[in-house]
C-alpha positions in Angstrom: 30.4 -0.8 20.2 29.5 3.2 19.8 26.1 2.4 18.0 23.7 1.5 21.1 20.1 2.9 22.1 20.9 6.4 23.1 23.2 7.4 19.9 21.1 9.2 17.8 24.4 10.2 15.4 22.6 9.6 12.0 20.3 12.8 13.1 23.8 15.1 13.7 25.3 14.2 10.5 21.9 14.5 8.5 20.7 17.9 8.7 18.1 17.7 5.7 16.6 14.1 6.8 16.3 15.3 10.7 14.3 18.2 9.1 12.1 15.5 7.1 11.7 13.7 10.6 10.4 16.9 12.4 7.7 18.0 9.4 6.6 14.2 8.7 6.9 12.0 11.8 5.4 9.7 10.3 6.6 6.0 11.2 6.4 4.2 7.7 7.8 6.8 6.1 11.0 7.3 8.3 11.4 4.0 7.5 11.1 3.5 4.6 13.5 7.0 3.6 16.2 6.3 6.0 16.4 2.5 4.8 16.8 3.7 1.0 19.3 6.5 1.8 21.0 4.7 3.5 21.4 1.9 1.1 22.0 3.9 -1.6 24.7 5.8 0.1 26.5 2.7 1.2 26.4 2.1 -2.8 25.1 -1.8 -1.9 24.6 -4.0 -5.3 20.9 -4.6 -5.0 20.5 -6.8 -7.8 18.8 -9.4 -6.2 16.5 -8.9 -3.0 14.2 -10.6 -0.9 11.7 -9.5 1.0 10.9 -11.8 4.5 7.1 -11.5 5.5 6.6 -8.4 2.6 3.2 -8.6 4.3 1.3 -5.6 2.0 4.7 -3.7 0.4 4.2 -0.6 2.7 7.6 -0.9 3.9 9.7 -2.9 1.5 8.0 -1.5 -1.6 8.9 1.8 -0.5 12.3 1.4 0.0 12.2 -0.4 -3.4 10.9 2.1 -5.0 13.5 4.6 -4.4 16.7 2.3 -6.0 17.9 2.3 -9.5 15.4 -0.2 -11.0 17.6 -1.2 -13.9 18.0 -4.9 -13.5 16.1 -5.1 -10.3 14.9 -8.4 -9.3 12.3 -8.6 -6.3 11.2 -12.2 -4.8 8.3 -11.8 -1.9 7.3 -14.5 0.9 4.8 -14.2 3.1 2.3 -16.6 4.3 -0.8 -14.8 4.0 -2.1 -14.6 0.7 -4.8 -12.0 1.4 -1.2 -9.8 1.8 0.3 -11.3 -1.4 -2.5 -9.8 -3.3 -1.9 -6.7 -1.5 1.8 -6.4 -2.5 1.0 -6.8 -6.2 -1.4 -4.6 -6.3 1.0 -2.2 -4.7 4.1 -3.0 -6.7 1.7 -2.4 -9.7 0.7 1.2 -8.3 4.6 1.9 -7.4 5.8 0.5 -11.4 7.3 -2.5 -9.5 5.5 -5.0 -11.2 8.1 -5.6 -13.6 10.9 -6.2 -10.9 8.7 -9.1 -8.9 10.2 -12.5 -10.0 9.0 -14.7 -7.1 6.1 -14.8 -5.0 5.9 -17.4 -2.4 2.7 -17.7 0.1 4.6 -19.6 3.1 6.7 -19.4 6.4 9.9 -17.9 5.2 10.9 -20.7 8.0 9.4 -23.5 5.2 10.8 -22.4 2.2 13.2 -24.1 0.3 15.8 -20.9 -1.1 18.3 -21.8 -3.6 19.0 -18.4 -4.6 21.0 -16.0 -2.6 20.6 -12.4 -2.3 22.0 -8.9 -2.3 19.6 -7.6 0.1 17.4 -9.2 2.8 14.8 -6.7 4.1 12.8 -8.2 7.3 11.2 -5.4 8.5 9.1 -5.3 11.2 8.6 -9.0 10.6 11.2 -10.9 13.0 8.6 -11.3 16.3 7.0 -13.7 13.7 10.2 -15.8 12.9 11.6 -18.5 14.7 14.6 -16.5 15.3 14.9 -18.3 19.2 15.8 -21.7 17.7 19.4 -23.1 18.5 22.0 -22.2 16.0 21.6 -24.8 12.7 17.5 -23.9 13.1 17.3 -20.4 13.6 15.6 -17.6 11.1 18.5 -15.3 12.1 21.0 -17.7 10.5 18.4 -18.6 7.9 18.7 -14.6 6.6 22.4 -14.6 6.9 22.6 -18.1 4.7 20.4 -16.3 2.2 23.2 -13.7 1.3 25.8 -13.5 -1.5 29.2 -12.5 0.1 29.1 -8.9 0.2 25.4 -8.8 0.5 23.6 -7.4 3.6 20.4 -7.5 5.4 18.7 -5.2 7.7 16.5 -6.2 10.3 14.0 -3.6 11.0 12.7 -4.1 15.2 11.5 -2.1 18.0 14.3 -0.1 20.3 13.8 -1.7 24.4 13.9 2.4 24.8 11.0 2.7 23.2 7.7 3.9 24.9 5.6 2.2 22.3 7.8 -0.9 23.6 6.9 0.4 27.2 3.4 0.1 26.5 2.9 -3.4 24.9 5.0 -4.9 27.9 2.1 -4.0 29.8 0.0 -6.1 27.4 2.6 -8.6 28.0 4.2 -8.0 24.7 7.1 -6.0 23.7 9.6 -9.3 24.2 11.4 -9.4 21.0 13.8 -6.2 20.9 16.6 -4.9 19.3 18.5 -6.2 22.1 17.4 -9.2 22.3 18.2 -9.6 18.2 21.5 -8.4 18.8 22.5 -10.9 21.9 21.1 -13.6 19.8 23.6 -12.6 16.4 26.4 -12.6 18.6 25.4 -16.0 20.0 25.3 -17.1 16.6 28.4 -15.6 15.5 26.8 -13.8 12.6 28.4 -9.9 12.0 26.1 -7.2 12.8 26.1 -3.7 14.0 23.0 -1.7 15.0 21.5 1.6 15.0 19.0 3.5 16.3 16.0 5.9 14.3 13.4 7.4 16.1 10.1 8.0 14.8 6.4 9.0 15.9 3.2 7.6 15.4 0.4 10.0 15.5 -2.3 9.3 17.6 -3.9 12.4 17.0 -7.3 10.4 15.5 -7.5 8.5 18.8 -7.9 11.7 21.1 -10.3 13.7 22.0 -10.4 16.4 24.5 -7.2 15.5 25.5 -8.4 12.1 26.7 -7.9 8.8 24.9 -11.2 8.1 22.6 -11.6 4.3 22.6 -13.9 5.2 19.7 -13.2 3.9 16.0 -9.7 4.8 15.4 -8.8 3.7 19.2 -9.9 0.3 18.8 -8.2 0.4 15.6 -4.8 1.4 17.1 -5.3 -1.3 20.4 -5.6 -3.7 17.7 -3.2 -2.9 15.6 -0.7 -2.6 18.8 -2.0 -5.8 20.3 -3.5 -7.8 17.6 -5.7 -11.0 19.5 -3.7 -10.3 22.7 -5.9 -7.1 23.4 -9.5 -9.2 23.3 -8.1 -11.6 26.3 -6.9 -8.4 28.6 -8.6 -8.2 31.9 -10.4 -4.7 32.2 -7.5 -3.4 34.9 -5.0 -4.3 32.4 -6.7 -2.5 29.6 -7.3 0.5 31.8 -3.4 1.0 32.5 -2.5 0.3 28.4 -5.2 3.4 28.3 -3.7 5.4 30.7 0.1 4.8 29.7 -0.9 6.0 26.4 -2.1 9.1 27.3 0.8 9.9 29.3 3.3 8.4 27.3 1.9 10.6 24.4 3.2 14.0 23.6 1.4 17.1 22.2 3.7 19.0 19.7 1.9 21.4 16.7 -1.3 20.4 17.3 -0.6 16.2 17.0 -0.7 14.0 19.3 1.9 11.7 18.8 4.1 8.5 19.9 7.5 7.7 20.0 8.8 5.0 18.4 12.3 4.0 18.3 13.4 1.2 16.0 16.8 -0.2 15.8 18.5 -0.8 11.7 20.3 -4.2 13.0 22.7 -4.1 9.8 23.9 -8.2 8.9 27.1 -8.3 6.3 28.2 -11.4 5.1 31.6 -10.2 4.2 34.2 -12.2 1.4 35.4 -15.0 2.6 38.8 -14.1 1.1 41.4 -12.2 2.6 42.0 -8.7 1.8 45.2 -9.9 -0.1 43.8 -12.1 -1.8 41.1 -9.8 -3.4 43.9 -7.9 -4.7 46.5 -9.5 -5.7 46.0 -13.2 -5.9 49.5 -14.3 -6.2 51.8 -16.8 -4.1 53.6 -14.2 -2.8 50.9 -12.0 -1.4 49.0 -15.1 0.0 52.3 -16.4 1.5 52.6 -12.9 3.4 48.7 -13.6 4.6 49.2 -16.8 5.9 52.7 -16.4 7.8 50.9 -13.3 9.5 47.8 -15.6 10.4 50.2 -18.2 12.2 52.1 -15.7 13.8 49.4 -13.7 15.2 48.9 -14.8 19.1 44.9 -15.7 20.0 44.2 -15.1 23.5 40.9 -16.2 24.8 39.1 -13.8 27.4 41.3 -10.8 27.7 40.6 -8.3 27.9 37.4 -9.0 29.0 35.4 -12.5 29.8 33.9 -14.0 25.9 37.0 -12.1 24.0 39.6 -13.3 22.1 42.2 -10.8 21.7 44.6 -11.1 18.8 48.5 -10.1 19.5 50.4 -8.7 16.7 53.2 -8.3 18.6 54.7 -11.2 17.6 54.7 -9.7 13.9 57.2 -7.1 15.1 59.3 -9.5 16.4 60.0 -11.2 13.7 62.4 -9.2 11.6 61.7 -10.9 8.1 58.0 -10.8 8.8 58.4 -7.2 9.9 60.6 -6.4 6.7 57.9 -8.5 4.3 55.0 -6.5 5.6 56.5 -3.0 5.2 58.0 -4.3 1.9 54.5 -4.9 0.8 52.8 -1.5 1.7 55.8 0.3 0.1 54.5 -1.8 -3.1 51.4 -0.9 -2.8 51.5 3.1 -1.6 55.0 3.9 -3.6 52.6 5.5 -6.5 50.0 7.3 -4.6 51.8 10.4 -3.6 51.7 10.1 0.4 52.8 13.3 1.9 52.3 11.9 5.8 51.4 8.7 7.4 49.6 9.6 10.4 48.8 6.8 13.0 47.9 7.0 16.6 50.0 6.0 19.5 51.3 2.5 20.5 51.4 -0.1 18.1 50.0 1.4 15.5 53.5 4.6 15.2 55.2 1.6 15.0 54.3 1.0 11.7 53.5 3.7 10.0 57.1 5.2 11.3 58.4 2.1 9.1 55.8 2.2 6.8 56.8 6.1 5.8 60.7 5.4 6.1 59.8 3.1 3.2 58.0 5.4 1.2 60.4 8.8 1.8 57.5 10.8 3.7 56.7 12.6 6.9 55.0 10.7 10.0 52.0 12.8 11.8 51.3 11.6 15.3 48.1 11.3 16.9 48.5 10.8 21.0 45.9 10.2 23.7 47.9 12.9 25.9 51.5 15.0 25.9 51.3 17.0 22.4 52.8 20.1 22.7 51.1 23.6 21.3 47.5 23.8 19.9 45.9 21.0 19.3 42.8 19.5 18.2 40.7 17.2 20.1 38.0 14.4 20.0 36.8 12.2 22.5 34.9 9.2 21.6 33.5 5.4 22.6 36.1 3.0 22.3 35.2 -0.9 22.9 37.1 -0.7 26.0 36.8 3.1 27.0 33.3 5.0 27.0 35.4 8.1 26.8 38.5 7.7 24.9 40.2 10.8 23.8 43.1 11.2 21.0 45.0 14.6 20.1 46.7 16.1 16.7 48.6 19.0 16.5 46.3 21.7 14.8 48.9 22.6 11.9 50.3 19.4 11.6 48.8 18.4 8.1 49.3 20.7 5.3 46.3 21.7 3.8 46.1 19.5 0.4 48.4 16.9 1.4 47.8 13.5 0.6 47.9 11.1 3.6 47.8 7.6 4.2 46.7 6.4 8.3 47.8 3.1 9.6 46.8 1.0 12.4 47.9 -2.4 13.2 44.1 -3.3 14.1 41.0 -2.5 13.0 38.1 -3.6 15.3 35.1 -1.8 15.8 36.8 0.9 13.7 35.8 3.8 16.1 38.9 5.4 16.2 39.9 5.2 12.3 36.5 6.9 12.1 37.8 9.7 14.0 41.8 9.4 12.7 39.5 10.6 9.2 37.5 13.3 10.4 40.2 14.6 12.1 42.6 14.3 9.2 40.2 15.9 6.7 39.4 18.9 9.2 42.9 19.6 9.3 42.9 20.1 5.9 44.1 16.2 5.0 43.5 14.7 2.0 43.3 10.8 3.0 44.6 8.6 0.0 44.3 5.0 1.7 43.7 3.2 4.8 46.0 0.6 5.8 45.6 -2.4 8.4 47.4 -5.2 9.3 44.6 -7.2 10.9 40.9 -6.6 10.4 38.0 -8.2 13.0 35.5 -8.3 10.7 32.5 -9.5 12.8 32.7 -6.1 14.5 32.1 -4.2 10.5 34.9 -2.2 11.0 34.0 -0.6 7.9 30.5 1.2 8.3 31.5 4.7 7.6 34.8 4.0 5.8 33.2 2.9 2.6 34.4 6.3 0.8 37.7 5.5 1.1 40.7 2.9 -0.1 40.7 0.6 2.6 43.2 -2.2 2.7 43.8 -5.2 5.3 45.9 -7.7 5.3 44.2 -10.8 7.1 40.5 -10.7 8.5 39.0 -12.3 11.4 
């Protein structure tokens, strides 16, 4: 996937939140921003949310507090009921109070939930779960059987890149990582994608003279960072968490401060119906679903070892299955005006050469290599490819014109990202989306939420 520890892409697109980031960094707050701004620009139904191990609402309350709070409903668990009290008294101060429906004092790993949710926010809280359990026990599965379909949790948890991670290893902490997370959802089988935020904690307090002051707000921070571990250090060990702060620790406008990556490990539990049948709902369309299903081939490690690739090549092959599935995106595209259906190479001209034959409009090419005259270019991260790199012809697209991109497969959904930006920077305007297959444990569709996207049969 193109989302990993060192893409920092939310920063490039963001211009007025990276300018927050500089003037604040401060760690909560990130947070707590990015969390709501992104949830609000994904336009997720938060009716219903829980929050797993609220602790005292400083981070869930937050991003609460910054959603449309008209029919709202907020349930809270946490074991600790010194933190329970905290959390009200916070929801109170934040005109939440009248959103809270249940608070439980337990292990989220105890508790009995018959609801299910919107949104699951466990932030900062999953080096408390049981999230190492086999599959059946595990906290991780436990968050993902908490959701409605649609609904979505994030999982808030340190980046392996960070240096505040760096520095509790040497405690003998800093186990429990995005990575680790991640390797364990795809264990599981659960859908996820991550991303990475960074932040900066500002040690500025815990300096003095440029040295580290174990003073007041020192201890405070080794606590804090440690917790009981720090008490049962040997003296050596303590001196080298000193020193690795002080030289892990930058000095930027007068602060003294941290950095502190966290990865957004983003959990979908997507319909368990077909694209096809969310639309249309008849025999005919849910025929067309399942003869494509059988007909698909599933080939187990390839291309790679723990893989299963799925083959539509079969689906060309068979003419009245090849005839059925054009017929039915001429149905469904015949009133929206397409001026071009633009695919990239392979498979994927294929159909949208058949796909525009159907609906009397032009067919716009995108190639890896051999376009003639000026082109545009992006390269990108494929799943396969670290550098994969597609071409359009620069006045191919009228500006204003209405187009509809195709591809046989949508799996991590990297290059329909691109197809769009491209398409809209060449003055595109894109009417619909259209896939024959969809892998939906990869979320194909972060980033392509703005748009009419239709599949055919999801994996």
């Amino acid at each position: 996937m193109a989302t990993n520890g060192k893409v920092l892409d939310f920063f490039k697109k963001n211009a007025a939140f990276y300018s927050m980031f500089l003037q604040n960094i401060d760690q909560k707050r990130i947070v707590s921003r990015y969390l709501s701004m992104k949830i609000m620009r994904a336009k997720l139904g938060c009716r219903r949310v829980l929050c797993v191990g609220g602790g005292s609402g400083e981070d869930d309350l937050e991003v609460l507090a910054r959603l449309p709070r008209k029919n709202l409903e907020i349930d809270y668990l946490d074991p600790s009921a010194q933190m329970r009290g905290k959390f009200l008294r916070r929801a109170k101060l934040l005109g939440l109070s009248g959103n809270i429906r249940n608070v439980w004092t337990e292990r989220f790993e105890s508790r009995n939930l018959k609801d299910e949710y919107d949104l699951v926010l466990c932030i900062n809280v999953v080096y408390f779960l049981d999230w190492q359990a086999k599959a059946g026990a595990n906290a991780l599965e436990k968050i993902y059987g908490c959701l409605k379909e649609n609904g979505t949790a994030v999982i808030v948890v340190r980046s392996a890149e960070s240096s505040h991670t760096a520095i509790k290893r040497i405690a003998g902490g800093g186990k429990t990582t995005g990575e680790t997370i991640r390797k364990k959802l795809k264990e599981l089988g659960i859908p996820h994608y991550a991303e990475t935020v960074a932040s900066s904690i500002n040690l500025s307090s815990c300096f003095k003279n440029g040295e580290f002051n174990p003073g007041k707000n020192g201890n405070r921070l080794l606590s804090f960072m440690f917790g009981d571990r720090w008490n049962g250090l040997s003296a050596q060990r303590r001196k080298k968490v000193i020193s690795a702060i002080a030289e892990k620790t930058t000095t930027a406008n007068g602060l003294r401060t941290l950095e502190a990556m966290h990865e957004y490990i983003w959990v979908y539990k997507h319909s368990t119906k077909t694209a096809t049948e969310q639309a249309d709902g008849n025999p005919q369309a849910l025929g067309l679903a399942r003869r494509i299903r059988k007909a698909i081939n599933s080939v187990p490690d390839f291309p790679v070892k723990g893989m299963v690739f799925r083959d539509t090549t079969p689906l060309m092959r068979n003419a009245a299955l090849f005839r059925d599935i054009i017929g039915y995106a001429k149905k469904k595209y015949s009133g929206y005006g397409i001026d071009y259906v633009i695919a990239k190479d392979m498979q994927g001209l294929v159909w949208a050469g058949a796909i525009a034959n159907a609906l009397g409009c032009g067919v716009v090419p995108m190639f890896r290599k051999d376009l003639a005259g000026e082109v545009i270019t992006a390269c990108y991260e494929h799943e396969y490819n670290p550098q994969r790199v597609v071409n359009l012809q620069k006045h191919a697209i009228r500006k204003g014109s209405r187009v509809l991109l195709v591809d046989y497969i949508l799996a991590t959904g990297e290059t329909m990202r691109v197809m769009s930006r491209m398409a809209e920077h060449s003055g595109g305007r894109i009417a619909g989306i259209f896939a024959i297959v969809e892998l939906e444990s990869l979320n194909a569709r972060r980033g392509l939420g703005k748009y009419d996207l239709h599949t055919l049969v999801k994996y």
